[in-house]
C-alpha positions as CSV (number, residue, x, y, z in Angstrom):
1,X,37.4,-79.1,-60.9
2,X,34.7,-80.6,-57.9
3,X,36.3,-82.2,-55.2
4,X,33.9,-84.4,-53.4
5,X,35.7,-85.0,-50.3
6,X,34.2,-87.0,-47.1
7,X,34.2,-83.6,-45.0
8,X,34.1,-81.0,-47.6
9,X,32.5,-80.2,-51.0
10,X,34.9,-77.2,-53.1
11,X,35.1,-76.2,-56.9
12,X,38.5,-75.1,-57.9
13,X,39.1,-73.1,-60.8
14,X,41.8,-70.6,-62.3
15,X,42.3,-67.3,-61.2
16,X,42.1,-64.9,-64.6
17,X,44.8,-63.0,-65.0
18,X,47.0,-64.9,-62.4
19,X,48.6,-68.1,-63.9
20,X,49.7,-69.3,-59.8
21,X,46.6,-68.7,-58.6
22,X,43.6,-70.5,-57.7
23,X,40.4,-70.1,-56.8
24,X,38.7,-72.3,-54.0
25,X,35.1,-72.5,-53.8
26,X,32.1,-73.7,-52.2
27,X,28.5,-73.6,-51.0
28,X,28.9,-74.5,-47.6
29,X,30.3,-72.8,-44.6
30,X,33.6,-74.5,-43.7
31,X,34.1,-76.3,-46.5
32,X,37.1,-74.6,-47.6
33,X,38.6,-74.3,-44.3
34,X,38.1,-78.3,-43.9
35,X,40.4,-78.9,-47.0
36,X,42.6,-75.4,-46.5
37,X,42.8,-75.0,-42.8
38,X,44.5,-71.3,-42.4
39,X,41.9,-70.0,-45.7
40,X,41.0,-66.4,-44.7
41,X,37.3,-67.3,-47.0
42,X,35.0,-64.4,-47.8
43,X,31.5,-64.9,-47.9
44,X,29.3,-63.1,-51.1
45,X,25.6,-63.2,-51.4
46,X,25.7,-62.4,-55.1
47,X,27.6,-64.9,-56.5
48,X,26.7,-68.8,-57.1
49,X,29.4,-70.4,-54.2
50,X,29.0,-68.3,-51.5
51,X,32.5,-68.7,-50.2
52,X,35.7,-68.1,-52.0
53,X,39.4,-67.8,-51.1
54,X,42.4,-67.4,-53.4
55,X,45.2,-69.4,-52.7
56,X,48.4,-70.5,-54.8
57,X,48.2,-73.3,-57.1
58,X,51.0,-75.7,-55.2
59,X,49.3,-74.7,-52.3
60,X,46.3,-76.1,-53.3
61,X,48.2,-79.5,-55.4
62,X,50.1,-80.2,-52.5
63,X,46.8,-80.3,-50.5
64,X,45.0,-82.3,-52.9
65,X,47.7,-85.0,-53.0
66,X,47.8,-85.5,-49.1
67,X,44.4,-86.0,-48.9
68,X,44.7,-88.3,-51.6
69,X,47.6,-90.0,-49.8
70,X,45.4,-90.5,-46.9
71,X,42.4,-92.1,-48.0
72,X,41.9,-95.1,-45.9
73,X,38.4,-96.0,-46.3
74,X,36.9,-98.6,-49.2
75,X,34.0,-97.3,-49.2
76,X,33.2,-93.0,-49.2
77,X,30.3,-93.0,-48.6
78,X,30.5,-94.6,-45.7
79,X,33.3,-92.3,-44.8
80,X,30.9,-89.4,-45.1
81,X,29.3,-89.0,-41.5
82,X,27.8,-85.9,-41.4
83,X,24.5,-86.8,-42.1
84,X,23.5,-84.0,-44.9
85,X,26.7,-84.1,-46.7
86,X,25.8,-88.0,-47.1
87,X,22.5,-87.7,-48.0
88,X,23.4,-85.0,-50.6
89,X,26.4,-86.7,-51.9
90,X,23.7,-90.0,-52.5
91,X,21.5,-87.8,-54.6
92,X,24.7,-86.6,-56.6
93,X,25.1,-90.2,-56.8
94,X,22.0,-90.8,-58.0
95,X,22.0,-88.9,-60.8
96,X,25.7,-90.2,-61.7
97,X,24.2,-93.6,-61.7
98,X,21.0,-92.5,-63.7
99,X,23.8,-90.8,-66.5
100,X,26.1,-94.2,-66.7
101,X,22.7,-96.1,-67.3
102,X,21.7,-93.8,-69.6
103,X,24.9,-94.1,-71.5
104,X,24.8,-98.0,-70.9
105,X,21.5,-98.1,-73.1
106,X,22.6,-96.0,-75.7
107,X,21.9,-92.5,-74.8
């Protein structure tokens, strides 16, 4: 799963071998402290996200929902102000848009 949150990009997937586990990751520094404030991350420089921490899965659900519970904005992008995580999340955008136009005149 890729959360796209206004101050923090993270992929979150299962943790083999460990059914109440997760594993939180991303590509920027701070990222997973943004969404997981007391994270202890460890940073690799061999692996595709740099930064990964383990945490339990209702850990992480409960997370996800209050953020979810506190979105107050109608617009995220405009709730996105740093000004490279905006300009990044516009090119994912970008090629979001490109796909549904894509699929809009029949693939």
């Amino acid at each position: 799963m890729w959360i796209f949150a206004n101050n923090a990009f993270v992929s979150i997937v299962e943790f083999r071998d460990e059914p109440d586990m997760l594993l939180i990751r991303a590509r920027l520094p701070g990222d997973i402290q943004a969404m997981f404030p007391d994270a202890e991350v460890l940073e690799y420089t061999e692996t595709d996200y740099c930064f990964r921490e383990k945490l339990h899965r209702q850990e992480v659900a409960e997370t996800v929902f209050a953020q979810v519970m506190s979105v107050d904005y109608g617009n995220f992008k405009s709730s996105v102000k740093d000004t490279f995580r905006h300009d990044v999340y516009m090119e994912v955008g970008g090629v979001m848009t490109d796909a549904q136009e894509w699929i809009r005149n029949g693939g």
